[in-house]
MIKE-442439 format. One record per residue (C-alpha): residue number from 1; residue in one letter; x, y, z. Coordinates in Angstrom, 3 decimals, padded with zeros to 6 digits. Last residue first. Layout:
N
vexke, lomar, xx, yy, zz
NUM, a, X, Y, Z
...
***
This chain:
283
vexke, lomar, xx, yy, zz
283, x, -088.493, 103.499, -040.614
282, x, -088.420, 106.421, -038.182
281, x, -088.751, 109.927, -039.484
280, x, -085.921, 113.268, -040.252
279, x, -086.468, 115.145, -043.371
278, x, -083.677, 117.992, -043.770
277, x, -083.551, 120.986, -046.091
276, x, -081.215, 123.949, -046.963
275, x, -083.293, 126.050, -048.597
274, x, -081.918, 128.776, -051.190
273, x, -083.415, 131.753, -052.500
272, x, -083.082, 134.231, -055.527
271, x, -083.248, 138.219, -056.413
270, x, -079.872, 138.758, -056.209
269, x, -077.539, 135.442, -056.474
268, x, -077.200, 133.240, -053.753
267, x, -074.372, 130.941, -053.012
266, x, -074.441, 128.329, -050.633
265, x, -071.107, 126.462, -049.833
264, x, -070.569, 122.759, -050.646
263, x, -067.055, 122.496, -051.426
262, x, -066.646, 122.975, -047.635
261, x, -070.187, 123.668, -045.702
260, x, -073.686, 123.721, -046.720
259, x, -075.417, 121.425, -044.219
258, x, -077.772, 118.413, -043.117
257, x, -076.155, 117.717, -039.234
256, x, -075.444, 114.253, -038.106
255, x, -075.699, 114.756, -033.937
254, x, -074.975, 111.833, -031.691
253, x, -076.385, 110.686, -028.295
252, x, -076.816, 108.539, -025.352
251, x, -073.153, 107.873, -024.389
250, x, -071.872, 111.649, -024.658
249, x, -074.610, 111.996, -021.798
248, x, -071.686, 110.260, -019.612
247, x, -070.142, 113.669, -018.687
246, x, -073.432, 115.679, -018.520
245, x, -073.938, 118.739, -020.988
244, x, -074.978, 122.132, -020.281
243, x, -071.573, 123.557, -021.297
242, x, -069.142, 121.142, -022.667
241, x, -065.664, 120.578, -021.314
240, x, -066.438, 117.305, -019.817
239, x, -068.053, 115.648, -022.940
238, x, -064.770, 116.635, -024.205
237, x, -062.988, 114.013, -022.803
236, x, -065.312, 110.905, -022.847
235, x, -066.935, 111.331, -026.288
234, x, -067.949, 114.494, -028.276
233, x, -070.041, 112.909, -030.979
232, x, -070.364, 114.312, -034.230
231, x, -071.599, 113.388, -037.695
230, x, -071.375, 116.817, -039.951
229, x, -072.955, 116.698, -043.446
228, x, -072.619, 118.333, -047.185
227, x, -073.988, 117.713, -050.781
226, x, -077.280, 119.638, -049.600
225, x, -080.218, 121.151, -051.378
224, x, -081.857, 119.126, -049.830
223, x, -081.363, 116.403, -047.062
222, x, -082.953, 112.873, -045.162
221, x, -082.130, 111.092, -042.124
220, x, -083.624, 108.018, -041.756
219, x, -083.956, 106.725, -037.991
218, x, -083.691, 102.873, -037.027
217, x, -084.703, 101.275, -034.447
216, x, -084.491, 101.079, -030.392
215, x, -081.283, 099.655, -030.507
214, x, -079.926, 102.579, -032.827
213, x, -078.872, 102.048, -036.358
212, x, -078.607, 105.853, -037.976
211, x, -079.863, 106.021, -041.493
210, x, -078.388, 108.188, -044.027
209, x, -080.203, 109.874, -047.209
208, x, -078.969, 112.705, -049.996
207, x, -075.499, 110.548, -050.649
206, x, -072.622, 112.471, -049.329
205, x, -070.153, 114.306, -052.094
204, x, -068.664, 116.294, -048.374
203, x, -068.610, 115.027, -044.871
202, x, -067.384, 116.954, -041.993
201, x, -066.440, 113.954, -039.398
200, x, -066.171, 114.893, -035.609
199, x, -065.917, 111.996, -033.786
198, x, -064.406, 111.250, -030.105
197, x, -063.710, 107.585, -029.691
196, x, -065.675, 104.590, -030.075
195, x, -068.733, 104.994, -032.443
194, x, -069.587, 103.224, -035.462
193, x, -069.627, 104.279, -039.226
192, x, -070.601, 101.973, -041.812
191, x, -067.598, 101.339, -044.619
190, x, -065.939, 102.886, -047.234
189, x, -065.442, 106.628, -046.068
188, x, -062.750, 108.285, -047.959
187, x, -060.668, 110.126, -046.210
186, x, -060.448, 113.872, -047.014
185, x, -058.221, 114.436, -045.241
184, x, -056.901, 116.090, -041.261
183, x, -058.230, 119.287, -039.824
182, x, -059.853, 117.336, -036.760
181, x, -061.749, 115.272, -039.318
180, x, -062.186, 115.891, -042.592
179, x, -064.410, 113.367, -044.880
178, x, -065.558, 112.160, -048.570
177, x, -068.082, 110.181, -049.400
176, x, -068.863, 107.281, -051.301
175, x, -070.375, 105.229, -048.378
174, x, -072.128, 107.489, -045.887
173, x, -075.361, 105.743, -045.926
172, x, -075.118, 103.950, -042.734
171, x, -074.482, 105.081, -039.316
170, x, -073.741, 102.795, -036.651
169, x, -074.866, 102.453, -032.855
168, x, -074.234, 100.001, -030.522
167, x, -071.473, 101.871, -028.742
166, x, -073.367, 105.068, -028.529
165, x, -076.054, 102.945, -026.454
164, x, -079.432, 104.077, -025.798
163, x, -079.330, 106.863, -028.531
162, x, -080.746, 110.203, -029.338
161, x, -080.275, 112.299, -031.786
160, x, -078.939, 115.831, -032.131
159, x, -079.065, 118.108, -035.392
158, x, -077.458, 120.922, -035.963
157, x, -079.111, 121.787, -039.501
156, x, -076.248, 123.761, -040.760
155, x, -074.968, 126.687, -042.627
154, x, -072.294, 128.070, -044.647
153, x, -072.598, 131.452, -046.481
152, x, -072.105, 133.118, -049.597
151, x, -073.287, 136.874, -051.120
150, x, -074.567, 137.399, -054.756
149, x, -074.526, 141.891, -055.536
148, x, -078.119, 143.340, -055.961
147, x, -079.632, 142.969, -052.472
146, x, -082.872, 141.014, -051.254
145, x, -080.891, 137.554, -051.682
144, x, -083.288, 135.037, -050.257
143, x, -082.288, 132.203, -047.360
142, x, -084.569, 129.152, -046.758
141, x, -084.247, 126.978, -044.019
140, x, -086.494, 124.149, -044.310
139, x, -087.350, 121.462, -041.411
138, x, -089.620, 118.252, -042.383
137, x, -090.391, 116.220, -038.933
136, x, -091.941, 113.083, -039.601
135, x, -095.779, 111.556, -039.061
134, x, -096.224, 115.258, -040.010
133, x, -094.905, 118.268, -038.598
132, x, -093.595, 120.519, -041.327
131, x, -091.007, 123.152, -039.980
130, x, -090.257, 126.609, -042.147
129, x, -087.836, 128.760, -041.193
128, x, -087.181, 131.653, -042.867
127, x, -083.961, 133.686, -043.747
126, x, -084.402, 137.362, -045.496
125, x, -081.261, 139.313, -047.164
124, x, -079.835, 142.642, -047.658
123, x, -076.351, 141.791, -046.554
122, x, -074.068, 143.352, -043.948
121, x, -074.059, 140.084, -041.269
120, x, -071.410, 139.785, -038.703
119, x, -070.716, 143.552, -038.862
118, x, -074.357, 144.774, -039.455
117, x, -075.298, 142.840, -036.296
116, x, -078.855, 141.419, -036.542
115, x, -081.414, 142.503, -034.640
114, x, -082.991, 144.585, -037.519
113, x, -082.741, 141.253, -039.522
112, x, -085.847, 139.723, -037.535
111, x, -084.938, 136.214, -037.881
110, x, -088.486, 134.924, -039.347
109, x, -091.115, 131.640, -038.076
108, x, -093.181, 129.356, -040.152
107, x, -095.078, 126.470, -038.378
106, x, -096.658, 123.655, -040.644
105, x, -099.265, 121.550, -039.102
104, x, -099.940, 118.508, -041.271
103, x, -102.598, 116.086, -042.616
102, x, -105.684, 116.931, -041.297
101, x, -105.179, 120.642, -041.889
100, x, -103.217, 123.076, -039.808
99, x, -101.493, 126.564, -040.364
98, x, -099.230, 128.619, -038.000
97, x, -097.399, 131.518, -039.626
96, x, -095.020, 134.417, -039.453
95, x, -093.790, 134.176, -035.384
94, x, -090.632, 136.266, -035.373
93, x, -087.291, 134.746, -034.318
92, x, -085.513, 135.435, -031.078
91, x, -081.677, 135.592, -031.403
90, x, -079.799, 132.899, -029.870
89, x, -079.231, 130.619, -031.955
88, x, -079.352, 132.689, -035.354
87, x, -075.731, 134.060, -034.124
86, x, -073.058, 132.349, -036.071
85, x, -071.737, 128.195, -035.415
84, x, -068.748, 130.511, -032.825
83, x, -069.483, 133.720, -032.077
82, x, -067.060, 136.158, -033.543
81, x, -063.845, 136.624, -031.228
80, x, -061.564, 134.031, -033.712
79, x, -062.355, 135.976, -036.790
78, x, -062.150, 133.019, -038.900
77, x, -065.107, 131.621, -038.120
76, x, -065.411, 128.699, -035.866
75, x, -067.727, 126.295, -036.953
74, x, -070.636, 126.891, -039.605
73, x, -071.071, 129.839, -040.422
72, x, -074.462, 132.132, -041.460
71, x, -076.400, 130.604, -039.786
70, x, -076.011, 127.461, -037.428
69, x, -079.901, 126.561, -036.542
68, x, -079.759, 124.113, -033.295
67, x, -081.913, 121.382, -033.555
66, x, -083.004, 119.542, -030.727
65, x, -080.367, 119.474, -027.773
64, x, -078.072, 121.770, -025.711
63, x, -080.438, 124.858, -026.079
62, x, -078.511, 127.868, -027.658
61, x, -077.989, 130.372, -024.606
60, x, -079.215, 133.970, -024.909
59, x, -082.453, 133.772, -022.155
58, x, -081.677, 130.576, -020.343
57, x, -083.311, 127.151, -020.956
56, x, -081.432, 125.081, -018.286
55, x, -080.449, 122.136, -019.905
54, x, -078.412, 119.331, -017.898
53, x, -080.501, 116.745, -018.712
52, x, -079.891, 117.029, -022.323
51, x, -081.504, 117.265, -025.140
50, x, -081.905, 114.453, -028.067
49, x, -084.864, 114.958, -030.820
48, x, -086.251, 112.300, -032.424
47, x, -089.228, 111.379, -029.453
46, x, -090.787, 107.482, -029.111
45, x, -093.347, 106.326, -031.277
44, x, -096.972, 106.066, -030.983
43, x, -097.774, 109.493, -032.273
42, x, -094.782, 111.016, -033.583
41, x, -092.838, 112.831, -030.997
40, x, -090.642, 115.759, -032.066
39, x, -089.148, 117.923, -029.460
38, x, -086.217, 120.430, -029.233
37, x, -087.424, 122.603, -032.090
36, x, -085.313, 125.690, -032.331
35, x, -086.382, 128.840, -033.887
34, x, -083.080, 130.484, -032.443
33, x, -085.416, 131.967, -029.444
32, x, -088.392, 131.493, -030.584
31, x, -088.707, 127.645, -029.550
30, x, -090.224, 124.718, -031.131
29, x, -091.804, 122.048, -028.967
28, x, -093.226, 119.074, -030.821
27, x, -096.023, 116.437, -030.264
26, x, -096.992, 114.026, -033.326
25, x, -099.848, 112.634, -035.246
24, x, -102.695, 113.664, -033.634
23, x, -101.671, 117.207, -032.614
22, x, -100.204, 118.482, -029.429
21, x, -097.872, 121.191, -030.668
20, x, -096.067, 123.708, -028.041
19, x, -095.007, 126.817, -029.303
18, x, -091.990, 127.892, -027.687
17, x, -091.419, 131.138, -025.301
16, x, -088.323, 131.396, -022.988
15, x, -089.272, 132.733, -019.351
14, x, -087.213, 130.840, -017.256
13, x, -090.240, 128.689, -016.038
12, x, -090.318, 127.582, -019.601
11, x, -093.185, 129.388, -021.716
10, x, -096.211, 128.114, -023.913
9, x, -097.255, 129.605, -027.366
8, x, -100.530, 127.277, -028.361
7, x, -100.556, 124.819, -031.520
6, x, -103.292, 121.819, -032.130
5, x, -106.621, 123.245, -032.364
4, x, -104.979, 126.314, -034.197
3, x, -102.894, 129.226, -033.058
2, x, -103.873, 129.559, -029.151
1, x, -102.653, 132.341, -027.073
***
């Protein structure tokens, strides 16, 4: 099946379905299932997008890379035997629209709500995904009230990066705002952030753009609608608890995640959206 010059639906060899985008200025994958992009090349640069070697692509299973849509928690929730970061991950999304024009190819994709467990999720409500492939990767989650009473959620934009070298890697941008980590804070972050131990900072009053130093350059990090971030890196220990995840990968990667969470919650009253945004590019 072929969407435009640039976009046909491909499948894994386990069966998952992702359109993959060949276009002038970039290459991309973006899966159904979860409406996940795992790839984003811009032409003449090297890919965004961290997954890792380990990945299997199974039918129900988040990929271990890319960007992972949390919806509509972030974390744990507090009904310990609810999926953990929600259930938009692995739920095949609907196909709404492919477009190109010289400039762009935008891909637009639906989580079909009659999938979705009345329990976990009892509002009237529509969530699109919209990703903009440029010479950057633009990725808007929009949710709209369809009901007549408000309803909340947290969210996130699970993003992974890749690295050469954790340990030669900072984050910048961060100054100003506020974190938890491991249930303890808010700190105040003052400085850069480097890398040598398990991190897990939920940050909170952060600055709209953040640029990760890597030795192969430098990527900016952009959000909307969003007050709210997660940096993580699992590190030595827990690197060997993860699923689909190599012990020493921990060393080529880090996630920082645009997101509603904390103070910075999404409300939406009847009748009106929100989109949670994120701009990712090279300098």
């Amino acid at each position: 099946m072929e969407f435009s010059d640039s976009v046909k639906l491909a499948r894994t060899d386990t069966g998952l379905e992702y359109f993959d985008v060949k276009s002038p200025l970039c290459q991309a994958k973006i899966f159904l299932q979860g409406a996940q992009i795992t790839e984003f090349i811009p032409t003449g640069k090297s890919d965004l997008m961290w997954v890792s070697a380990d990945e299997d692509y199974q039918e129900g299973k988040s990929v271990r890379g890319g960007i992972p849509i949390c919806w509509p928690w972030f974390g744990v929730h507090e009904n310990a035997d609810w999926p953990a970061h929600g259930f938009a991950r692995k739920i095949v999304w609907r196909a709404e629209q492919v477009t190109e024009t010289p400039d762009e190819v935008r891909i637009s994709l639906s989580l079909p709500m009659m999938q979705v467990d009345k329990q976990f999720w009892p509002h009237d409500s529509k969530l699109e995904v919209e990703f903009i492939l440029t010479e950057q990767l633009e990725v808007r989650l929009t949710n709209t009230n369809l009901g007549d009473a408000p309803f909340s959620l947290t969210q996130a934009l699970h993003t992974y990066f890749p690295t050469s070298d954790i340990k030669n890697t900072t984050v910048d941008g961060l100054q100003g705002a506020k974190y938890i980590e491991f249930g303890e804070g808010p700190f105040d972050q003052s400085d850069k952030v480097s890398f040598a131990r398990e991190t897990d900072m939920v940050y909170t009053q952060a600055a709209p753009l953040q640029c990760i130093h890597t030795p192969e350059g430098i990527i900016e990090v952009g959000r909307e609608n969003s007050t709210s971030c997660v940096l993580w890196n699992p590190w030595i220990e827990k690197s060997k608890r993860l699923s689909n995840f190599q012990n020493e990968e921990y060393l080529g990667m880090l996630c920082l995640e645009a997101a509603n969470v904390l103070e910075d919650i999404a409300t939406v009253a009847p009748g009106q959206s929100h989109t949670l945004a994120t701009t990712i590019r090279w300098r």
